[in-house]
C-alpha positions in Angstrom: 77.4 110.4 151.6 79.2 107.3 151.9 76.1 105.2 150.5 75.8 107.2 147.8 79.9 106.4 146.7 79.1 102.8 147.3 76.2 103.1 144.9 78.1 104.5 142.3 80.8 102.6 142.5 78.5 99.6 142.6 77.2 101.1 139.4 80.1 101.5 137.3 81.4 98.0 138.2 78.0 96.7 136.7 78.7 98.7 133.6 82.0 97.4 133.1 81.0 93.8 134.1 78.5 92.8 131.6 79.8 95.4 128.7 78.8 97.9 126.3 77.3 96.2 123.5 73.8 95.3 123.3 71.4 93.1 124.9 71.0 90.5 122.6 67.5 90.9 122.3 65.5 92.7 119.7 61.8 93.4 119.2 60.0 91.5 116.4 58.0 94.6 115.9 61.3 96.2 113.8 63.0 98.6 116.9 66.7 97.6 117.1 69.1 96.9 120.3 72.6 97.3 120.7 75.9 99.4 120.9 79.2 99.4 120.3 82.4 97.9 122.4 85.8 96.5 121.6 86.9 93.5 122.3 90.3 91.5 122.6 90.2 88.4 120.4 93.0 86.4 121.5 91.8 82.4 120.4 90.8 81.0 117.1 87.4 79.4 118.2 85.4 81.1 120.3 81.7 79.6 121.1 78.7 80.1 123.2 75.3 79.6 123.8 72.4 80.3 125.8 69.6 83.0 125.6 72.1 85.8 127.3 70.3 88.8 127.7 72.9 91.7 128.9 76.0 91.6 127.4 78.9 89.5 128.9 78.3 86.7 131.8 78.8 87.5 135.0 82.6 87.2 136.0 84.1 89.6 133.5 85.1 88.1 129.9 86.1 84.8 128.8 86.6 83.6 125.2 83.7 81.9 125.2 81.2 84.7 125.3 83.4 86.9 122.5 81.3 85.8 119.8 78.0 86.6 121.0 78.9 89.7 122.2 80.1 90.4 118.3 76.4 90.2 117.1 73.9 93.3 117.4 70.4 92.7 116.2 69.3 95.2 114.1 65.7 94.2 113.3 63.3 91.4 114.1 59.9 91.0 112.1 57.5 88.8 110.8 57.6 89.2 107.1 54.4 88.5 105.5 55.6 88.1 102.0 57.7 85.5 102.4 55.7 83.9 105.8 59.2 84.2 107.4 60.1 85.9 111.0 63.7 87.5 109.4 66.2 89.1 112.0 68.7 91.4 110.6 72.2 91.1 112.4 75.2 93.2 111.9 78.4 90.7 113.1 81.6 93.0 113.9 85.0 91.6 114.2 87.3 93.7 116.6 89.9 91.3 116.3 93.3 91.2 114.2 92.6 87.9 112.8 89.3 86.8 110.0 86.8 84.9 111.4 84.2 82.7 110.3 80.7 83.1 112.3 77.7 81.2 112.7 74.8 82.7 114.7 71.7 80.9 115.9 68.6 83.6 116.5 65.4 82.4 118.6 62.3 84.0 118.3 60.4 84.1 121.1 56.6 85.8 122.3 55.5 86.6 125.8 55.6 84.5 128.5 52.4 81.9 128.3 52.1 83.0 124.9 51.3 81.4 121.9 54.6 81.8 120.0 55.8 78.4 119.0 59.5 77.7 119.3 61.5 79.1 116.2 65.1 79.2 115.5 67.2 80.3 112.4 70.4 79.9 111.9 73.1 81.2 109.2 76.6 79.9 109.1 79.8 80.9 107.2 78.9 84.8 107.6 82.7 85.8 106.9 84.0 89.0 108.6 87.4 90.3 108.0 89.1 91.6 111.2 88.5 94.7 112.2 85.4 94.9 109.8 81.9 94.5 110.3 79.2 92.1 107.9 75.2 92.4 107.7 73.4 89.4 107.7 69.6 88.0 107.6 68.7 85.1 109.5 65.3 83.5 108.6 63.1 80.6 109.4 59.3 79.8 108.2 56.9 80.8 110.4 55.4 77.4 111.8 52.0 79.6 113.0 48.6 80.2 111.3 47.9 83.8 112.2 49.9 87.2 111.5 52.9 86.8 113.3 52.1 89.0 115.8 52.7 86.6 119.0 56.3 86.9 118.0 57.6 90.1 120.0 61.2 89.3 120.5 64.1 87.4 118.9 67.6 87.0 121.0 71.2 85.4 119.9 71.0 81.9 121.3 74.1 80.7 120.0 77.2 81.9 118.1 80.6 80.6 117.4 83.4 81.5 115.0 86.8 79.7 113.7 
């Protein structure tokens, strides 16, 4: 019995450790990630980057994850119209002040892959506080075939002022 308490409360300190909103990484075959958390937004620039993958870093919340953790990928996809891999990002501002954002989105394959490196990145996407903005990140793709070796795209960078 007494494992099983230190399980859960092992478990719930996870939870509350790296956050409620999404994972930061979406499929490129169009299923979406993500959920929904408030956040205190106590400095005027707030930066980070790095390919996080669940939520917050590990030691609770600093200002410098905030941003990040205000993007939630909505879609990821290799469009063939335009020969563009597009991600569709909602950015939500919990804060009481309006912030500029700018959000870099790598798309990425399977490991050993052949997915070359691609990046996009969109800047001045202006969200009121307490509102939330839609926003398409694209890039060419730089491959010959169908896009298919493209299975993922993540937030590797976002900052607002």
């Amino acid at each position: 019995m007494r494992h099983i308490r230190a399980i859960a409360v092992f478990g719930i300190a996870v939870v509350a450790l790296t956050g409620a909103r999404g994972s930061h990484g979406g499929s490129c075959g169009g299923s979406s990630s993500g959920g929904s958390s408030s956040s205190n937004h106590n400095s005027d620039n707030d930066s980070t980057s790095g390919g996080t993958s669940g939520g917050s870093l590990p030691g609770g919340s600093s200002s410098a994850d905030k941003a990040i953790r205000d993007v939630t990928i909505n879609e990821c996809k290799f469009d063939p119209a335009t020969k563009n891999l597009v991600a569709r990002v909602t950015v939500k501002n919990d804060g009481v002040l309006d912030y500029d954002y700018t959000v870099t989105m790598k798309f990425k394959g399977d490991a050993g892959g052949t997915a070359l490196p691609a990046s996009a990145t969109k800047t001045a996407i202006k969200v009121a506080a307490g509102a939330s903005v839609s926003a398409e990140l694209a890039t060419s793709y730089p491959g010959t075939g169908d896009g298919s070796e493209y299975t993922k795209c993540e937030v590797s960078r976002a900052s607002r002022s």
